[in-house]
C-alpha positions in Angstrom: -12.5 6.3 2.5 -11.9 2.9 1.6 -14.1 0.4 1.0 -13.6 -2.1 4.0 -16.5 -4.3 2.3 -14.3 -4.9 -0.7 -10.9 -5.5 1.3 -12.8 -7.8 3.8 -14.0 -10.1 0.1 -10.6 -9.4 -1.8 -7.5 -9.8 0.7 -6.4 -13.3 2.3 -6.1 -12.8 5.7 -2.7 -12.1 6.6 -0.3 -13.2 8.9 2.1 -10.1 8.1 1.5 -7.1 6.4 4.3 -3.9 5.3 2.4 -0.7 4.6 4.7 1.5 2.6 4.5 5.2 2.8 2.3 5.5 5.9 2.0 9.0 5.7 -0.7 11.0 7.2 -3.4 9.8 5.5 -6.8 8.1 6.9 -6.7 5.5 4.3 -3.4 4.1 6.3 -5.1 4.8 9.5 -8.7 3.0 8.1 -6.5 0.4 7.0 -4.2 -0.2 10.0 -7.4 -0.1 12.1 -9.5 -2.8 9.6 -6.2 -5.4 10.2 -5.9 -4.4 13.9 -5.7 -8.3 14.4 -2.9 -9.1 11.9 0.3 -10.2 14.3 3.2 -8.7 12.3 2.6 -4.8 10.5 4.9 -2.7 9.6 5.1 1.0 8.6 7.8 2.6 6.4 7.7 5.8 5.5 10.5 8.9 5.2 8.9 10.9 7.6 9.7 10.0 11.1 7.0 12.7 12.3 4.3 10.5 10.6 5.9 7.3 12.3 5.9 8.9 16.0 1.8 9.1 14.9 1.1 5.8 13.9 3.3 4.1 16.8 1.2 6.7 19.1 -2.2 5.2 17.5 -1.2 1.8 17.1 1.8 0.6 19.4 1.9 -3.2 18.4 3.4 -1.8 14.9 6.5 -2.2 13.7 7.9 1.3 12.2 10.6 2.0 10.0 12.3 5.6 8.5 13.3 4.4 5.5 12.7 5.5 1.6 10.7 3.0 0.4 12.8 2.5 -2.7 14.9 0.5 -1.4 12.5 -2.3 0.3 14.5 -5.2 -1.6 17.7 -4.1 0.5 15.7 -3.8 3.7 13.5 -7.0 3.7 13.9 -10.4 1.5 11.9 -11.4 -0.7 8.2 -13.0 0.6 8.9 -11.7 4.2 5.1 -10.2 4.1 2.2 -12.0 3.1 0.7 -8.5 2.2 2.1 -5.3 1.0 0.4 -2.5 0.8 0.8 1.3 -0.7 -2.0 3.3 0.1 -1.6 6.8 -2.1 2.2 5.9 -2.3 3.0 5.5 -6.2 1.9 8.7 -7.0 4.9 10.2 -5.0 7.7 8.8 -7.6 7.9 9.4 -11.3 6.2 6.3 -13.3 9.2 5.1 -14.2 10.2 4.3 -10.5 6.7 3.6 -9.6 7.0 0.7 -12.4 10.3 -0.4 -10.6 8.5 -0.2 -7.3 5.5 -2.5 -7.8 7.8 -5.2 -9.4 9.9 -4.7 -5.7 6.5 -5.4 -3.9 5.3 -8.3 -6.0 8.7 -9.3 -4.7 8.2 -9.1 -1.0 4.7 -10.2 -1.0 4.2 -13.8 -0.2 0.6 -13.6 -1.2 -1.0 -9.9 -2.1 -0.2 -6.4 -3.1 -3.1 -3.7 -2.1 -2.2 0.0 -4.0 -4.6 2.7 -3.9 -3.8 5.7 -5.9 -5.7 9.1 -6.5 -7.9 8.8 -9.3 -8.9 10.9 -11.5 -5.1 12.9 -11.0 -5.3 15.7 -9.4 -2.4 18.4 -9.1 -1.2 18.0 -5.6 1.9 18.9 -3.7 4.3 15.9 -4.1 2.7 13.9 -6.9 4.8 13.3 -9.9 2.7 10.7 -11.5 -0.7 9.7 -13.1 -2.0 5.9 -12.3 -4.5 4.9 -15.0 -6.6 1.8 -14.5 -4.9 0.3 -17.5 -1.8 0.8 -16.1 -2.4 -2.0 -13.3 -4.8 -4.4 -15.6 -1.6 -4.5 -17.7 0.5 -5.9 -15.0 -2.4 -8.6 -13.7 -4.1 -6.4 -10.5 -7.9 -6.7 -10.8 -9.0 -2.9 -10.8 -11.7 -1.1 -8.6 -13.1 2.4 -8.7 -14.2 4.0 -5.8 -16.1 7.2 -6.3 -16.3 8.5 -2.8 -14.7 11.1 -1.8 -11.5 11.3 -2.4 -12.0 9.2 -5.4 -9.1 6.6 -5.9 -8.2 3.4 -8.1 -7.7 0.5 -5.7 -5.3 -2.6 -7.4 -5.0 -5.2 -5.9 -3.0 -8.3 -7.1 -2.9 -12.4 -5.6 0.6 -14.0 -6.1 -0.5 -17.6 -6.1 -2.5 -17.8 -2.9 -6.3 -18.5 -2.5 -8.7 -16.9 -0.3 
């Protein structure tokens, strides 16, 4: 689970928000649930099936089927004032997870939220390894959360305050 506490001190509140890689997760659904009140969210994820779910769960969402690579064709730049990738990176090779986090500093007008497994673990569909390091070396203030499932949560401010 998330911690809510730490999202309700850390994150601005939004006016708009782009969750990428919705998934089936309950960290998307916890998430989705915790800005309930944001007017603009949008989902985008590859899997229509999961789309159909969160539309079903939360109909004032936006919801695209798209590969969330390509976000900077999709949306301009500072169309959300959050993004968020909730167990997302680890999906790509680092390489392209590099690439992609530069892409949503690019659409966020004021914060980027990522959450990615931590420690590793082999899973069907993940092709990378996040290290905390890996985020402190790109300006993201790091958490660890060690309830179950553990994870890293990054999160970075582009300029606004809280």
């Amino acid at each position: 689970m998330i911690d809510l506490d730490l999202i309700r001190e850390k994150i601005i509140k939004p006016e708009s928000l782009i969750d990428l890689g919705v998934g089936f997760g309950t960290g998307a659904k916890q998430l989705w649930s915790f800005f309930k009140n944001v007017p603009v969210k949008v989902g985008l994820d590859i899997s229509k099936e999961s789309l159909l779910k969160h539309r079903k769960d939360f109909p004032n969402g936006v919801f695209i089927v798209a590969e969330g690579y390509w976000i900077n064709q999709l949306f301009l730049d500072k169309s959300f004032d959050l993004v968020m990738a909730i167990h997302f990176l680890e999906h790509f090779p680092k390489g392209v997870g590099l690439k992609l986090i530069k892409k949503m500093e690019n659409l966020a007008k004021k914060q980027v939220l990522i959450v990615v497994p931590f420690p590793y673990t082999e899973s069907e569909g993940h092709l990378s390894n996040w290290f905390k390091e890996d985020f402190e070396t790109l300006g993201y203030e790091v958490f660890e959360s060690l309830e179950t499932p553990c994870h890293l949560l990054a999160i970075k401010n582009l300029g606004a305050s809280k």
